[in-house]
Residue, then its C-alpha position, 0 to 999 in steps of 0.5 A: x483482500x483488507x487491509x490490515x494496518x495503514x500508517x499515513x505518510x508524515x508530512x515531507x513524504x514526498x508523493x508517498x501518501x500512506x505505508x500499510x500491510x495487507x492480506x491479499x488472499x486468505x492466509x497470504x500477507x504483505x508487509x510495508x507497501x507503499x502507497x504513491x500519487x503517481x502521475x496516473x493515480x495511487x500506486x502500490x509498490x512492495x518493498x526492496x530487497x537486495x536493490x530488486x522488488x520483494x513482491x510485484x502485483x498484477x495491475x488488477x490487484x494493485x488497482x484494488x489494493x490502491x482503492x482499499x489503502x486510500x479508503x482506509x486512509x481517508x477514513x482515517x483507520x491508524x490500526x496496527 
């Protein structure tokens, strides 16, 4: 898993901490997930469509793309 562009929240975002886009396996991307200091650590979510989840994550791969967004957003790394 990497991640491949993070745009950090602007201030006023709420508990929303970065937006970013992510290779999950090879040859598999997402786009637009959200980052979020939820009341037990980061969260990841994928974006809505038609009011419903375009995309869920086990707890495991959420886990790790959590740790990857917020090491590239402490270090900074506004690729896109």
């Amino acid at each position: 898993m990497k991640i491949l562009a993070i745009r950090p929240a602007p201030p006023g975002s709420g508990k929303t901490l970065a937006r970013f886009d992510a290779e999950i396996v090879e040859g598999v991307k997402a786009y637009d997930l959200k980052l979020v200091q939820g009341a037990t650590g980061p969260r990841v979510y994928g974006p809505s469509l038609y009011g419903g989840s375009a995309i869920t994550f086990a707890p495991v791969v959420a886990d790790v793309l959590a740790n990857l967004a917020l090491e590239a957003v402490a270090r900074n790394d506004n690729q896109h």
